[in-house]
BADO-115533 format. One record per residue (C-alpha): x, y, z; residue in one letter. Coordinates in pm, whole numbers, padded with zeros to 5 digits, always signed. Layout:
XYZA/...
***
This chain:
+03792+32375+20630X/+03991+32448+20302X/+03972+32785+20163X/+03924+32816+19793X/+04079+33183+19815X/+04349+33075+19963X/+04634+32915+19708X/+04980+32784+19807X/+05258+32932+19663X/+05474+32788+19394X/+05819+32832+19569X/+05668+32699+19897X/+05607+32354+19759X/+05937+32337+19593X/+06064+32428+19940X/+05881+32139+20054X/+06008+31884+19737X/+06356+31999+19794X/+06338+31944+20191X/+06150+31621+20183X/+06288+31435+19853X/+06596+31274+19761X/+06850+31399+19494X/+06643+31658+19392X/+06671+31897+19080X/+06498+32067+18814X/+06502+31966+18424X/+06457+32281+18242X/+06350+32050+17937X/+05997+31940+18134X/+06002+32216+18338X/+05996+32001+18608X/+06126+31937+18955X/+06264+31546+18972X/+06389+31346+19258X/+06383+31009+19478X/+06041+30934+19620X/+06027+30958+19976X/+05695+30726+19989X/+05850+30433+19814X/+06213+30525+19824X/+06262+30409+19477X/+06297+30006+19573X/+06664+29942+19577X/+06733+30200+19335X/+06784+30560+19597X/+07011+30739+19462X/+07041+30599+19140X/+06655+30664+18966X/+06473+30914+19027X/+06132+30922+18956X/+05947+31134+19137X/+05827+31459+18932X/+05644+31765+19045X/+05500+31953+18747X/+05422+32311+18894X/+05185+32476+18547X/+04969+32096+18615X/+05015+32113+19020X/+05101+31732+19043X/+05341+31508+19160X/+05375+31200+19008X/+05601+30850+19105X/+05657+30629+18821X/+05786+30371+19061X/+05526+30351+19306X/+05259+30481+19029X/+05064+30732+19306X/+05023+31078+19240X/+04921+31385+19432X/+04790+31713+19456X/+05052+31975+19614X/+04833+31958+19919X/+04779+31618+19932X/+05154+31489+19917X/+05237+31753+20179X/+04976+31580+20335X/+05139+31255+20350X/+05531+31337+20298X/+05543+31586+20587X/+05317+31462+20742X/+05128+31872+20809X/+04751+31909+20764X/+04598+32238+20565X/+04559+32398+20881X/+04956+32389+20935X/+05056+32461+20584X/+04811+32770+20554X/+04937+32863+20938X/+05341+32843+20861X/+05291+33034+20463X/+05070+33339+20683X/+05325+33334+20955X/+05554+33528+20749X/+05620+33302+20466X/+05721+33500+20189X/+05618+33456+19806X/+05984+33561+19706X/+06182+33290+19487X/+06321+33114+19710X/+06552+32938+19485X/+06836+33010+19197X/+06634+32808+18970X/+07011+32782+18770X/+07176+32614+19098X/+06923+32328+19099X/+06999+32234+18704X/+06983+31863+18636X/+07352+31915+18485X/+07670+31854+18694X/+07848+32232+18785X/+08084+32374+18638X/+08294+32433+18976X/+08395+32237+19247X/+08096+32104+19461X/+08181+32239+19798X/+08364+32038+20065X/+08066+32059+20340X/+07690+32188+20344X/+07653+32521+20366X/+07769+32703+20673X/+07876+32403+20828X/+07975+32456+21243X/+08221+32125+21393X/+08090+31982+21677X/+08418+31935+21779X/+08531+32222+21792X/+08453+32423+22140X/+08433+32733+22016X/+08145+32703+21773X/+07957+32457+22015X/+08020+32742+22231X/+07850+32965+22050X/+07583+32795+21880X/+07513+32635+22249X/+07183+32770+22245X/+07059+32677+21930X/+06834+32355+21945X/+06923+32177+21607X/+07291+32188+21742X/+07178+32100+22096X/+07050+31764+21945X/+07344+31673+21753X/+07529+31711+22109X/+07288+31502+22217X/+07303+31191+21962X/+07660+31207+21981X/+07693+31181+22371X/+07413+30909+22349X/+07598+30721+22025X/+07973+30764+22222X/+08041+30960+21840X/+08315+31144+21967X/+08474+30791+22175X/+08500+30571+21907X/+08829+30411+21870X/+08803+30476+21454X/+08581+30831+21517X/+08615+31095+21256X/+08828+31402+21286X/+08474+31607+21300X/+08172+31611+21276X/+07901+31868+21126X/+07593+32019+21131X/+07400+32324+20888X/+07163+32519+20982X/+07116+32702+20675X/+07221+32452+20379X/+06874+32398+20130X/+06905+32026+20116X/+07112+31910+20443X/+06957+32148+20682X/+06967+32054+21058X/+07138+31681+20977X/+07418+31531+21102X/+07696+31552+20891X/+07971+31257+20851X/+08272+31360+20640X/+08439+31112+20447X/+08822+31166+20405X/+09110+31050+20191X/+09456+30976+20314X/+09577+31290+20279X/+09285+31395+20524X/+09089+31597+20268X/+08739+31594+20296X/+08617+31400+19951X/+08217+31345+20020X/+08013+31344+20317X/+07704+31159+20427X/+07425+31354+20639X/+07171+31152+20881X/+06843+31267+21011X/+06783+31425+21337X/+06463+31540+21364X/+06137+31323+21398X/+06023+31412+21050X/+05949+31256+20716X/+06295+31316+20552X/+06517+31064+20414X/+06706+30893+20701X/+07071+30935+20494X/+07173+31165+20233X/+07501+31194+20045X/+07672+31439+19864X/+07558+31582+19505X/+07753+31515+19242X/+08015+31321+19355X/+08102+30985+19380X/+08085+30769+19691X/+08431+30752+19845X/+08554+30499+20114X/+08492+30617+20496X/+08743+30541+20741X/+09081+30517+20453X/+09262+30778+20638X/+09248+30588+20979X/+09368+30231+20828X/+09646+30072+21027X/+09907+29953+20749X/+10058+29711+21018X/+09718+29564+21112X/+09656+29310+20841X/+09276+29354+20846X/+09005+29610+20692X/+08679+29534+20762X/+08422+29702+20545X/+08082+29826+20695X/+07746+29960+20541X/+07784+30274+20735X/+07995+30532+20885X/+07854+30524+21243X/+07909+30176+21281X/+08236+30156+21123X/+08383+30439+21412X/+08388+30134+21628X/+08605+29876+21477X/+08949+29898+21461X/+09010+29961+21066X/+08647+29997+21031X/+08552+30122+20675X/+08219+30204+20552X/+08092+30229+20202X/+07714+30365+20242X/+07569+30020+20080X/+07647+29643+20095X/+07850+29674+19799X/+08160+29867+19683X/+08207+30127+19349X/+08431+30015+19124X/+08626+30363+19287X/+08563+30237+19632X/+08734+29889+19549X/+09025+30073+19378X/+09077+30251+19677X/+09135+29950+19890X/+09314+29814+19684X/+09545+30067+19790X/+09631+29786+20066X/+09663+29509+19878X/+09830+29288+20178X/+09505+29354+20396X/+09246+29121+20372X/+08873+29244+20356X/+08629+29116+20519X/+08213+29245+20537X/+08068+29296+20828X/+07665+29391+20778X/+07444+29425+21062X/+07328+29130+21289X/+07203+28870+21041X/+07041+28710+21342X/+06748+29019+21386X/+06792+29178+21045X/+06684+28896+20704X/+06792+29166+20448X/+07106+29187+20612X/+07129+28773+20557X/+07037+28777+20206X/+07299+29022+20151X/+07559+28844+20312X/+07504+28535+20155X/+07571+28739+19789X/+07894+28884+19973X/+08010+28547+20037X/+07890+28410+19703X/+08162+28725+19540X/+08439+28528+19766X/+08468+28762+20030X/+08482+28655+20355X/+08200+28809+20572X/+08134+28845+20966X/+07830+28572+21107X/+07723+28742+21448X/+07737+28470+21718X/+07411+28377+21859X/+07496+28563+22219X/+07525+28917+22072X/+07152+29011+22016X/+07221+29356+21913X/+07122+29531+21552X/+07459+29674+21474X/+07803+29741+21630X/+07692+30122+21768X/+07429+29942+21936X/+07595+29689+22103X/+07917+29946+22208X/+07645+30194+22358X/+07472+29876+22509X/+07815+29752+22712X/+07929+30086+22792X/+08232+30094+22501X/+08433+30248+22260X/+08581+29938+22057X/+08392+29636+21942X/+08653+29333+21976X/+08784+29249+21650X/+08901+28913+21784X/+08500+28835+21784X/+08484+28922+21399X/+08798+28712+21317X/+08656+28399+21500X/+08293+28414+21323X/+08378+28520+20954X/+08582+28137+20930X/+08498+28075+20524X/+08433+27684+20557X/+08179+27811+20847X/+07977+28072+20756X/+07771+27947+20527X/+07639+27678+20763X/+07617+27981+21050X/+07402+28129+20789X/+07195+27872+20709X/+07125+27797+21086X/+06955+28084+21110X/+06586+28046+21150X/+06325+28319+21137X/
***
């Protein structure tokens, strides 16, 4: 039964808006907290609109994009999926009404200083000692977990590390893919979801541009690059990029272009299970790119899948040069019946 005496605090929602949302900030002009919408996830538009708002004097949310809006209660409802009972049980369990937030570090205006390399208080799974000592912890447990299960730290392309936070406000307890340049500096990193919750499944970033994953592990003498949607995948091919999409920045192209003797070709998930990743190979192909066609005896997603599925660390690049043929494909593409 809802208590009318009973009110939620203020900083406990935006707890809630910051976990659960995408992007999220606060426009001191509104006075009020913006971000991606979790319920629609903004079309094809995450991470570049953001129209969620939560005004806290009104108590509403709002989407412009999906055009629903909520009570506090009733999007906490929904988004994170707790009833009243478990949102009045976890703010008397010793929730505090203290600000929980530096209402200046969540500014919709770039900072002045260097966005940090990593989420806050980042441990490397790779690194013994701190899996040593964190062994006990079950957020880090997990990550051990997914990577065992997702041969992460196999891969013939793997990354140098990988990370988890425990304590960071917006990447807490999520996997954390760094993204490096070719002087192995970490330039942006891309965090996945761990839990079974409502969060976004990928995050990037703030404030900083999408880089290219995999640059520092290209081959110069290996006259291939073969650009993937994501980082995960791309660990298992042999000058496997990734650039978190199915298309490139105009920074992300420049940095290829670093090798201009390589030629690129897309590789998107399994057209043959997956009819977004079809349509979006056909526009890769109509750019002039050449572009990977899985063969109708791989039945697998995605390249992870298929290397976990056959017990491997490499997917055979051999296969991707003999289906991405550019007087083929388009037939191969067209073949394909839903």
């Amino acid at each position: 039964m809802y208590d009318m005496n009973f009110n939620i605090p203020e900083q406990y929602i935006v707890t809630k808006f910051f976990q659960y949302t995408g992007f999220p900030v606060y426009k001191p002009g509104i006075k009020a907290y913006n971000a991606c919408c979790p319920v629609c996830r903004e079309g094809n538009s995450w991470g570049k609109k953001k129209r969620l708002f939560y005004f806290p004097k009104k108590e509403q949310l709002y989407c412009h994009n999906c055009s629903k809006g909520w009570t506090p209660l009733g999007w906490m409802k929904q988004v994170c999926g707790m009833s009243y009972r478990d949102i009045k049980s976890e703010i008397s369990s010793g929730y505090s009404d203290k600000p929980i937030l530096d209402i200046n570090s969540v500014m919709d205006t770039k900072p002045s200083r260097d966005v940090p390399s990593l989420p806050l208080d980042s441990i490397n799974l790779f690194d013994k000692n701190q899996v040593k000592f964190y062994k006990s912890n079950p957020v880090v447990r997990k990550c051990l977990q997914i990577i065992k299960q997702r041969r992460l730290s196999k891969a013939v392309n793997r990354s140098a590390a990988l990370y988890v936070s425990l304590n960071d406000f917006i990447h807490k307890n999520r996997l954390c893919v760094p993204f490096y340049d070719r002087s192995n500096n970490i330039t942006f990193y891309q965090t996945r979801k761990i839990l079974d919750d409502s969060s976004p499944k990928y995050l990037s970033k703030q404030y900083s541009d999408k880089t290219v994953f995999g640059i520092n592990n290209i081959d110069v003498n290996f006259p291939y690059i073969f650009v993937l949607e994501g980082p995960i995948d791309a660990m298992f091919i042999k000058n496997g990029v990734a650039v978190c999409g199915t298309s490139m920045t105009k920074s992300q192209l420049k940095q290829l272009q670093q090798f201009p003797t390589h030629e690129i070709i897309w590789c998107l998930d399994n057209q043959r299970v997956d009819t977004t990743s079809k349509r979006k190979t056909l526009e890769i192909l109509s750019e002039g790119y050449k572009a990977f066609i899985w063969p109708e005896n791989l039945s697998c997603k995605d390249f992870n899948e298929y290397c976990i599925t056959n017990n491997i660390d490499e997917f055979d690049y051999n296969i991707i040069l003999n289906n991405s043929n550019a007087n083929t494909t388009s037939a191969l593409l067209s073949s394909i019946k839903f």
